[in-house]
Structure formats: C-alpha cells, structure tokens
C-alpha positions as CSV (number, residue, x, y, z in Angstrom):
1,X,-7.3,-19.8,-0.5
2,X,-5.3,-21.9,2.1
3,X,-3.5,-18.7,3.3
4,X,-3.9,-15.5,3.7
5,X,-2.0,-12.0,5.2
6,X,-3.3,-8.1,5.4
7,X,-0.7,-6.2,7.2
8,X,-1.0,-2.6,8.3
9,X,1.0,-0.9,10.6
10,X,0.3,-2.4,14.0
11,X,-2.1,-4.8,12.6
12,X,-2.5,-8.0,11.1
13,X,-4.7,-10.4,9.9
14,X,-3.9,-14.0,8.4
15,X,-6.0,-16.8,7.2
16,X,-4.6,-20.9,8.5
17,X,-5.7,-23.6,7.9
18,X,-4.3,-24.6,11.2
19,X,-7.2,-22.7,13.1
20,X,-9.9,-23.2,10.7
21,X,-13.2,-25.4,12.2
22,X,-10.1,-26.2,15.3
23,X,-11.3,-24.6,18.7
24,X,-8.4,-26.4,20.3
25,X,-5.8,-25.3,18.0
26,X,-7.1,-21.9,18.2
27,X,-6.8,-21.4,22.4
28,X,-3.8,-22.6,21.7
29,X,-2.6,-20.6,19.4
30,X,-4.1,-17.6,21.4
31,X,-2.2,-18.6,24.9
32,X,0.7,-18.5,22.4
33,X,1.0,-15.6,20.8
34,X,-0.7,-13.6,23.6
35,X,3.0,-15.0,25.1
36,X,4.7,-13.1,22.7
37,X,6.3,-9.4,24.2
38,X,4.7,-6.2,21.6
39,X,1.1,-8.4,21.2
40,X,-1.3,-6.1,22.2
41,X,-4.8,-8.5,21.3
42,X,-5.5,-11.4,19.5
43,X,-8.8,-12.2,18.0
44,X,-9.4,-15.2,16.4
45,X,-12.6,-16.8,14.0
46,X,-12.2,-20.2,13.5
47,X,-15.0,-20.5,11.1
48,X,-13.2,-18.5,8.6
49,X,-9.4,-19.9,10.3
50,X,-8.4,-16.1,10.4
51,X,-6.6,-14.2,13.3
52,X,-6.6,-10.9,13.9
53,X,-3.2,-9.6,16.3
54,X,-2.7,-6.0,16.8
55,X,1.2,-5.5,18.0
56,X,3.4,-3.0,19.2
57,X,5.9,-1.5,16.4
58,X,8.0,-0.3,18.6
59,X,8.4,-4.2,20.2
60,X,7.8,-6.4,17.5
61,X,7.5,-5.7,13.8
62,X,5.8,-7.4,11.3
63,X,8.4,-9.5,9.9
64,X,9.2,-11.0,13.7
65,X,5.2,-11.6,14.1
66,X,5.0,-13.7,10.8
67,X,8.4,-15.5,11.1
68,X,7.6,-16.8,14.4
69,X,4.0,-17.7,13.3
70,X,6.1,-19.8,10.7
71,X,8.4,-21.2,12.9
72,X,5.7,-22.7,14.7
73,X,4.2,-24.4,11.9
74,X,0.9,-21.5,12.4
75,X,1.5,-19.8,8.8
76,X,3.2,-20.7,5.5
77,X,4.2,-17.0,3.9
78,X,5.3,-18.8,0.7
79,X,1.3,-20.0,0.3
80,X,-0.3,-16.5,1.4
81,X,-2.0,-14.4,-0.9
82,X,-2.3,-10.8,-0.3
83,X,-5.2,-8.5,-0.4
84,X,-3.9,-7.2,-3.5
85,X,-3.5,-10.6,-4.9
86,X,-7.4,-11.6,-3.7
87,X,-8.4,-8.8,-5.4
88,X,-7.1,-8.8,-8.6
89,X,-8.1,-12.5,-8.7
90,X,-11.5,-12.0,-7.6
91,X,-11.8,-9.2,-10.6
92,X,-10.6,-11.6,-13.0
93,X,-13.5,-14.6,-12.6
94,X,-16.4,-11.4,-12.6
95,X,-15.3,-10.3,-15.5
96,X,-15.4,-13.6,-17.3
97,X,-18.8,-13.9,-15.9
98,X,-19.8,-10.6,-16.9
99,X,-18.3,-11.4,-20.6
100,X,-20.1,-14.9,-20.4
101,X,-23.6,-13.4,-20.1
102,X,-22.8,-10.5,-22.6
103,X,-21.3,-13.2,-25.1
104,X,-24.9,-15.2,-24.3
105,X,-27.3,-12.1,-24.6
106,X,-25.6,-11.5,-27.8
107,X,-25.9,-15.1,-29.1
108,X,-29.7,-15.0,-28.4
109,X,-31.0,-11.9,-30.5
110,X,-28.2,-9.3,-29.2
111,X,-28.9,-6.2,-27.8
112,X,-32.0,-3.6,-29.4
113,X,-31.0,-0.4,-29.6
C-alpha cells in the first residue's frame, strides 16, 4: 500500500511514502503541519511512513487537513486506501489461502469423518 488514510473525528492517520525510512522529511513535515492553526499533535513513525495528527474540528476539518497535505506534495488522496478498503482486501488473500489448504487436504486423502 503506498497510501493510506483513517479518519475519525478529530483524528487522523495516513501512510506516505514521503515520510517512510526519511527522518529529514519527517521533522519537516512535523515543523509543518504543527504550523498549521486547529493541529493539536502530530506523531509521526517513519518506519511504517505513517502520521498520526489530532486537530481541532472546530478550526480545521478533515477535508482542509488532507487538501493541504496534498498541496504540498505530503499525500496523494486519489492513491489512499481506506480501512475499509484494507480490510476487505486483506479478507480476500486469507480466504484464498484458507481455500488453498482445504482444496490440498482434500486432494491428499480428504477429510475422515
């Protein structure tokens, strides 16, 4: 997954490339959006490139806090995959594993009953 976005009120948390295994990039980006008016913290892993910022409704909404994280070149919103999306993909490949070993147990004898 290249991008990534979990929004909740007040909260988000995206996955960049941009800040992934990049420490510079990453204080960067912190003195940045720290800048921002309604960004309350900002938390940032760059082994996994993900940033958590927690924000001020009232000040800034969600839609303002990714839009200006695209501007910048931080986030692509067109690439992101939701939770939802994650999910639902992640299901998919175990339940072609899962079929892959029942199809193979039954290939070599079947189940006894």
């Amino acid at each position: 997954m290249e991008y990534y976005i979990h929004y909740v009120p007040g909260r988000i948390r995206i996955e960049t490339p941009v800040l992934h295994e990049n420490p510079g990039k990453a204080e960067e980006f912190h003195k940045f959006i720290k800048g921002i008016e309604g960004i309350k913290e900002v938390e940032i892993h760059t082994v996994t490139g993900s940033a958590l910022l927690l924000f001020d409704e009232r000040t800034i909404n969600c839609e303002q806090v990714i839009g200006i994280l695209e501007k910048y070149g931080y986030f692509c919103l067109s690439k992101a995959e939701t939770s939802n999306q994650y999910i639902e993909k992640v299901t998919e490949k175990v339940l072609k594993i899962a079929e892959n070993i029942v199809t193979t147990s039954l290939g070599e004898g079947g189940f006894e009953e």
